[in-house]
N, C-alpha and C positions, 0 to 999 in steps of 0.2 A: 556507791553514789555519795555524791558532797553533799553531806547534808549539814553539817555544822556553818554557822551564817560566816565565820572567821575565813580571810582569804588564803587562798595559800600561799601565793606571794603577794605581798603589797612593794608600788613604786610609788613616785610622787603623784603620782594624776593615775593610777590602775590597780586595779583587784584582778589578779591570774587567777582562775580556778580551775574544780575541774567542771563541766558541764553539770548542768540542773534542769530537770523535766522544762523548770519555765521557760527556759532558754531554746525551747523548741521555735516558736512563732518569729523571734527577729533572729535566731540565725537562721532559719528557713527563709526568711525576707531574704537575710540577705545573699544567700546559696542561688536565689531565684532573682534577682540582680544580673542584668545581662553585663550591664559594666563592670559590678566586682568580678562576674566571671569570665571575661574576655580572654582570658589564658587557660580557659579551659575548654573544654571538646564545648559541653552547654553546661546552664545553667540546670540545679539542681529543682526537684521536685521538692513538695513539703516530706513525701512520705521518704526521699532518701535522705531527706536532711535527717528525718529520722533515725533512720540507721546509721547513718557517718555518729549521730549522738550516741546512740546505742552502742556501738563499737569503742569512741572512744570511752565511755563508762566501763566498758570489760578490757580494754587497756590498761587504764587504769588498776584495775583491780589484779590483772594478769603481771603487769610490767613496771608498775611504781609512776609511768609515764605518760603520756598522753597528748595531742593538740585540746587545750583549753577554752573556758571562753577568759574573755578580757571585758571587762568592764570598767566604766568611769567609778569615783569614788560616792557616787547617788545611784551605785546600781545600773545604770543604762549599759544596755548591751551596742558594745563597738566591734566587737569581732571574737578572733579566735588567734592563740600563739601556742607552742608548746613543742614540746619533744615527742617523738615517735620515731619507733622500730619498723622502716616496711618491712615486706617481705615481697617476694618477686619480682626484683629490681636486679638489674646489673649489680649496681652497686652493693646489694645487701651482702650480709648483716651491716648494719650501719645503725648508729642513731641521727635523726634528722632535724633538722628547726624548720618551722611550717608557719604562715600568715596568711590571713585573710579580716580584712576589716572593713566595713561599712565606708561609702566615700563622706558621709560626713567627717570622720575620722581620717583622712589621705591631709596628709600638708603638714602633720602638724608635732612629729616625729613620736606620736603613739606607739607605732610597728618599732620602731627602734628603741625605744622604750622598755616596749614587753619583749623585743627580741632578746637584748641584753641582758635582764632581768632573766630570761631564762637560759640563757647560757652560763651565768653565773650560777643556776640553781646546779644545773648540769654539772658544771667543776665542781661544785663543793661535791655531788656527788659519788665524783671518783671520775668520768667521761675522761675521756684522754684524744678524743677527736667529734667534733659535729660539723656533719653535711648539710647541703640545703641544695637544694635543684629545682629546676622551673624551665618552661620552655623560652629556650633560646630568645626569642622573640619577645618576652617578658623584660622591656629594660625597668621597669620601675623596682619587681623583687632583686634583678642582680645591682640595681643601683644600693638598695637598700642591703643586703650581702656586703657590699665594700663599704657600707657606713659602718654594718659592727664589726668590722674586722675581719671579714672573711674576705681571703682569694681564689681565685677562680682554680680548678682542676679540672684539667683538659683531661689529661690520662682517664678523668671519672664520667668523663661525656658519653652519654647515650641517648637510642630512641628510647622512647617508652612505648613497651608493650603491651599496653589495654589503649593507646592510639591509632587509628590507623595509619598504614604505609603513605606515606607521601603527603598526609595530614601536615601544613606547616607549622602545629603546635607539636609534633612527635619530636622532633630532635630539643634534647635536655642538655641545659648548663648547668655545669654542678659547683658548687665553692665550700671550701672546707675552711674551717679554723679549730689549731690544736689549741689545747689547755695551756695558757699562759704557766711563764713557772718553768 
């Protein structure tokens, strides 16, 4: 767990970390947001947000990596960015870039912000490719995807298998961007 108050990445207006117990209540807000989660099957419970928290926390711990939360520089919670490993994906092994943020936060290039910020954490790390995928139907994350440089990879399209069949959120666009350099 992050328990040192120091961020782990800092950008001009964000504090990337890794998740903290208190951080339970507004990312549970905002899991439970019909509108941040319109690209999803539904909106999350308090007690899953717990475990999506819990999970990332042993990520972390297992893999160096993890989806984060994102915070203004007074602390306020605006969401989550980060890297993560799935597993049971088409695509895997991969590492991925992930967002989700609170719509007080939409408009105002936060997402692209802490996107980039962690893709560059990424390179320095050695990464040599990151994916990012969403449902099709999601133009706001693929719009966001061609702001930090990422192109689209057809070849990497898939359904998603914890969707159901014929569900119009199951079919996945996927965009990669390799390690400049």
């Amino acid at each position: 767990m992050h328990t040192d108050a120091r961020p782990m990445i800092e950008t001009a207006r964000l504090l990337l970390r890794p998740f903290e117990p208190d951080d339970l209540p507004a990312f549970a807000a905002m899991n439970a947001d019909a509108q941040v989660m319109r690209y999803f099957p539904a909106p999350k419970s308090e007690a899953e947000t717990g475990e999506m928290l819990a999970r990332c926390t042993a990520l972390w711990a297992a893999n160096g990596m993890a989806f984060s939360a994102v915070t203004n520089h007074r602390g306020q919670f605006l969401g989550m960015c980060g890297l993560h490993r799935p597993e049971g994906l088409p695509l895997s092994p991969c590492v991925e870039i992930g967002w989700r943020f609170i719509p007080a936060a939409w408009g105002k290039g936060l997402a692209s912000e802490a996107a980039r910020a962690w893709l560059a954490w990424g390179w320095d790390q050695g990464l040599k490719e990151i994916l990012a995928y969403t449902p099709l139907l999601n133009t706001p994350s693929r719009d966001l995807m061609a702001r930090i440089g990422m192109a689209e990879a057809p070849d990497l399209a898939f359904d998603h298998p914890d969707i159901d069949e014929g569900h119009p959120l199951r079919p996945m666009f996927v965009a990669r961007i390799r390690r400049p350099g």
